[in-house]
C-alpha positions as CSV (number, residue, x, y, z in Angstrom):
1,X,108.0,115.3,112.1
2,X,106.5,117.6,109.4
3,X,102.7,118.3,109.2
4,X,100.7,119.7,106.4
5,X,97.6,121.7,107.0
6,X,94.4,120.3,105.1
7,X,91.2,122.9,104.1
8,X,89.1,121.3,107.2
9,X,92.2,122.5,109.5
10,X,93.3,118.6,109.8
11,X,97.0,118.2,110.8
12,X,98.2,115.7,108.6
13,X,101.6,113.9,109.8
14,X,104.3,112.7,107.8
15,X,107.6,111.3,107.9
16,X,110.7,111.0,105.5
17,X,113.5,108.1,105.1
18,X,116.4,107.5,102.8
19,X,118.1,109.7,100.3
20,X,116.0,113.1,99.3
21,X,117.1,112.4,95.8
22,X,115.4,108.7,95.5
23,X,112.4,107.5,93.5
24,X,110.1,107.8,96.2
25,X,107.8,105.0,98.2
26,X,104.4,106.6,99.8
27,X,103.7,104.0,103.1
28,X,100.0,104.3,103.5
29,X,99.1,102.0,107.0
30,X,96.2,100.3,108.0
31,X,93.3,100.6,110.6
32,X,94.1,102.1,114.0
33,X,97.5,101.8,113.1
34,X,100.5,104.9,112.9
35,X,102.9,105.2,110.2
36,X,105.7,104.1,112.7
37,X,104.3,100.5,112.6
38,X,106.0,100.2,109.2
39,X,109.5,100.0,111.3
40,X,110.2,96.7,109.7
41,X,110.8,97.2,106.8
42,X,111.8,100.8,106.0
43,X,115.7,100.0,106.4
44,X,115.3,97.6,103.5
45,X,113.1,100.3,101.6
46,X,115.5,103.0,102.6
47,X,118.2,101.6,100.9
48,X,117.3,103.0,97.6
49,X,114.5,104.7,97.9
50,X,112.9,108.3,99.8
51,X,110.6,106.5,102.2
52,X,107.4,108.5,103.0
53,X,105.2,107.6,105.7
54,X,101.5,109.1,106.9
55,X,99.7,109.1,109.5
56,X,96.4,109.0,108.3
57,X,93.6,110.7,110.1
58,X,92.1,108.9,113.6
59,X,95.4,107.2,114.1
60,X,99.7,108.3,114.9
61,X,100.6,111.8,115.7
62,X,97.8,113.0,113.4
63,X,95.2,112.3,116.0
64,X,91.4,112.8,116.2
65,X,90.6,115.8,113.4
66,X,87.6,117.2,112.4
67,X,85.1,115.4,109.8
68,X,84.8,112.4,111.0
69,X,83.9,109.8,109.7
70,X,87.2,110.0,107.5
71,X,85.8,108.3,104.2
72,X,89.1,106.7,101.9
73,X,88.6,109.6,99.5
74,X,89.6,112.3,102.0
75,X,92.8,110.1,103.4
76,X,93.8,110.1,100.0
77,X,93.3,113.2,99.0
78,X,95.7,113.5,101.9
79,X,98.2,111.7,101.0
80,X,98.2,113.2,97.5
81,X,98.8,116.5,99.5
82,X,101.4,114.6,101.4
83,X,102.9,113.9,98.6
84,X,102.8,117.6,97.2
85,X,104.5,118.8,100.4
86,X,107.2,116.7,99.7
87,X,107.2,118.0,96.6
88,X,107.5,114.5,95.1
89,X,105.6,114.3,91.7
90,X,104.7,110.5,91.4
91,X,105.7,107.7,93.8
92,X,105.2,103.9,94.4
93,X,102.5,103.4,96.5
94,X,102.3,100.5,99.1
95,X,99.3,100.0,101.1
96,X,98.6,97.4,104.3
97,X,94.7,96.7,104.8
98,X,92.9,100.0,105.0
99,X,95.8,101.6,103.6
100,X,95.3,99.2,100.4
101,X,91.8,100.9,99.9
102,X,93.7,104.8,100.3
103,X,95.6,103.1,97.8
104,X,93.5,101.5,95.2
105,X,91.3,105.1,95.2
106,X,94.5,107.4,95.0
107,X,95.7,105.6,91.7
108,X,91.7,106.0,90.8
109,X,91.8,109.2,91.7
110,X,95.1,110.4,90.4
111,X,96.5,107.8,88.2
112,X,99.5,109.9,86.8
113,X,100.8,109.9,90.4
114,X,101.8,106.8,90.6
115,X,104.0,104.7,89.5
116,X,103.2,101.4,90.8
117,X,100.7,100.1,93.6
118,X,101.8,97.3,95.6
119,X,98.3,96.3,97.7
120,X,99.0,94.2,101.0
121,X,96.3,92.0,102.9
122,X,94.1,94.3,101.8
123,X,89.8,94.0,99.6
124,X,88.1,95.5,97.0
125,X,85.7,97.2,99.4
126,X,83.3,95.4,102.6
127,X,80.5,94.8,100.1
128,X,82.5,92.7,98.0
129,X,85.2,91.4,100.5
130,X,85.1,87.6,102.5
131,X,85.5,88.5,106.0
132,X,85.7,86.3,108.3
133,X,82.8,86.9,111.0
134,X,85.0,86.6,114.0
135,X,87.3,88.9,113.3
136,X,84.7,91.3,112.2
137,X,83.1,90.7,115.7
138,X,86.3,91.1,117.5
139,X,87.0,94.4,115.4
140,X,83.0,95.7,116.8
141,X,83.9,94.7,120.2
142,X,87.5,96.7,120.1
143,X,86.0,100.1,120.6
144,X,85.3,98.9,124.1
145,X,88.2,97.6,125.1
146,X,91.5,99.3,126.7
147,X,94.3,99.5,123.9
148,X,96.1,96.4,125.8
149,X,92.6,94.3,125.8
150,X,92.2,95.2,121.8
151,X,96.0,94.2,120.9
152,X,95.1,90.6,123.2
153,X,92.0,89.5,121.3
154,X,93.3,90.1,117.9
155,X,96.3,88.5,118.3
156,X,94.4,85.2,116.6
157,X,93.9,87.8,113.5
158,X,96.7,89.6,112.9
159,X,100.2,87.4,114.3
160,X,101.0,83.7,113.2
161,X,100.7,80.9,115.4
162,X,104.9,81.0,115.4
163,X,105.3,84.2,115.5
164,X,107.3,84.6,119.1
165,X,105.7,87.0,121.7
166,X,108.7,88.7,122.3
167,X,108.1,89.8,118.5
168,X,104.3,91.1,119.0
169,X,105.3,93.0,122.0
170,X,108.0,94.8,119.9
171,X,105.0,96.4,117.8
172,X,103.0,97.2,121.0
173,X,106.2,98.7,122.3
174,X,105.9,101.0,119.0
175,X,102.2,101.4,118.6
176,X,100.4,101.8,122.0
177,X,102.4,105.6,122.4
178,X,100.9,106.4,119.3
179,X,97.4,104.2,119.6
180,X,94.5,105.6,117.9
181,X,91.4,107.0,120.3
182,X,87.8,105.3,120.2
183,X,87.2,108.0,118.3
184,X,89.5,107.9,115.7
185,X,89.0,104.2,115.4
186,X,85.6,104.4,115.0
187,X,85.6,107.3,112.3
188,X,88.1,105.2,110.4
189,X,85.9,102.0,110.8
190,X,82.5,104.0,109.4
191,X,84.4,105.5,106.7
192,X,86.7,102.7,105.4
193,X,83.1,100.7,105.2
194,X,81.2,102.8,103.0
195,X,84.3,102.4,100.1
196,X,83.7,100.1,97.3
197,X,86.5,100.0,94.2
198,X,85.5,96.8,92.7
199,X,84.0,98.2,89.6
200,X,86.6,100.6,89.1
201,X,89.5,98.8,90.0
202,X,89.5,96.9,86.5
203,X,91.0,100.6,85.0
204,X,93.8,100.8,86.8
205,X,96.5,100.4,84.5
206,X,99.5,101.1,86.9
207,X,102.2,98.6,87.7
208,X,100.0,96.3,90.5
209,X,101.3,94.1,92.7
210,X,99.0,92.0,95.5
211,X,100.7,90.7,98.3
212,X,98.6,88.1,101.1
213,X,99.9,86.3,104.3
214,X,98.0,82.7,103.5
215,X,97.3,82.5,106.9
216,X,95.5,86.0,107.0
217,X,92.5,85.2,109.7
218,X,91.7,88.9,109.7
219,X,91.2,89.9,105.8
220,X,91.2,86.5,104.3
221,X,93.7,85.7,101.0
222,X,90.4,85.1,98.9
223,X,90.4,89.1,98.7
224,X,93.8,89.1,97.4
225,X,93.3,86.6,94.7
226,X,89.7,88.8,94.0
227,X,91.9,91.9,93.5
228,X,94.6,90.5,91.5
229,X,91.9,88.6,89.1
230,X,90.5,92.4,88.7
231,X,93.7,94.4,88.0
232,X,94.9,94.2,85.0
233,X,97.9,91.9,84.7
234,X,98.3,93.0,88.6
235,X,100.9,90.1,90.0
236,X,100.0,87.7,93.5
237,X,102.0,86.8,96.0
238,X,101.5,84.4,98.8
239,X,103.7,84.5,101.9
240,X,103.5,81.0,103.7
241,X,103.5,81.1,107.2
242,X,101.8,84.7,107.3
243,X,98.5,86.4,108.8
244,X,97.4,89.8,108.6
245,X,100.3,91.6,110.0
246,X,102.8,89.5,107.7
247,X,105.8,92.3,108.0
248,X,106.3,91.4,111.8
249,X,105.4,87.3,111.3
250,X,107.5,87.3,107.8
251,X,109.4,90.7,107.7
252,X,112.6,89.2,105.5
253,X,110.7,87.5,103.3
254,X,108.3,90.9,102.8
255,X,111.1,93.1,102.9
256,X,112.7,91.2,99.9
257,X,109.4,90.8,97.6
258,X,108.6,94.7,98.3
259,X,112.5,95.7,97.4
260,X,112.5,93.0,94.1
261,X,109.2,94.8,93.2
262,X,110.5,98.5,93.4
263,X,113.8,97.3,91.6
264,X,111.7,95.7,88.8
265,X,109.3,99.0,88.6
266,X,112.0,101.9,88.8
């Protein structure tokens, strides 16, 4: 796995699928989480496309860096840089939760590099999102817990009642190698709660698509509908029987809207 070295010594890592030659899809993950929990659905990605994945900092084989808290603007700053190392010019963007607010501020930040933005379970910033209080309390407590005791309690926010357990245990099998510290949890936590697009998000003119599980307990599908109203002419999808971490409850039915959406947007 490649690394790129940011100006605060931070050892950003990233990871490549799927032909070199391919418009490219930047994978941008959510809170606590490492890039490898996107396992679901690169094959389907990979197809057609260069699949790039990051681990942003506080979380995967990027680890605890320095300058905590790590505010959105620096995690996309480094995936722009990402992106640079890869030599890629402009890319489709896809972000899940946390990784929608990297997102939303890389196509503020750089608008000419990218070429669409697909935004999953994801808000417009705390001060503006519906969060339901006892996920938020859950998420306060988790800095306490052992990684095994955190993946237990939020299984109400983040899996569908049908989703089997064989299924959730498959993404701990992936994720608790690579769990984020305390630390890094935290420093994402601080920093990802002091960002606020909502104002801004009504310039971005690139290609937008807003995808929400409806049974999303953790990041509720009110903030999808809020984003998608904001966006200009930015496109919502609901997937039914679907909470927070919709690509391991729903991953055929993501898979296909995410693959349609590239298709449409080459």
């Amino acid at each position: 796995m490649p690394f790129i070295e940011r100006p605060d010594t931070a050892r950003i890592a990233w990871e490549s699928d799927g032909p070199e030659d391919a418009p490219v899809v930047l994978l941008v993950m959510g809170l606590a989480y490492p890039a490898a929990m996107w396992f679901r659905i690169v094959p389907a990605l990979a197809e057609g496309h260069r699949v790039i994945r990051v681990d942003n900092r506080g979380a995967g084989r990027t680890g605890d860096v320095p300058g905590a808290p790590y505010t959105v603007e620096t995690m996309a700053a480094d995936c722009l840089a990402v992106l640079d190392a890869a030599d890629v010019a402009t890319a489709h963007v896809v972000g899940l939760s946390m990784g929608g607010l990297i997102a939303q501020e890389m196509v503020l930040t750089a608008p000419e590099r990218v070429r669409s933005l697909c935004l999953i379970a994801t808000h417009p910033g705390i001060a503006h999102a519906v969060m339901n209080p006892e996920a938020t309390a859950m998420l306060m407590r988790r800095a306490q817990m052992t990684p095994q005791e955190a993946a237990e309690a939020s299984i109400p926010y983040n899996y569908a009642p049908g989703t089997p357990r064989e299924r959730i245990e498959e993404d701990w099998a992936v994720r608790f190698p690579l769990a984020a510290s305390n630390q890094g949890y935290l420093a994402q936590v601080v920093g990802s709660s002091q960002w606020d697009g909502y104002d801004r998000i009504v310039g971005i003119t690139a290609p937008t698509l807003v995808v929400q599980g409806e049974l999303d307990a953790l990041v509720p599908p009110e903030n999808g509908r809020t984003i998608a109203g904001r966006i200009p002419r930015a496109e919502l999808v609901m997937i039914p029987n679907a909470n927070h971490l919709l690509m391991t409850d729903q991953p055929e039915h993501v898979s296909k809207v995410l693959v349609e959406w590239l298709d449409r947007n080459r």
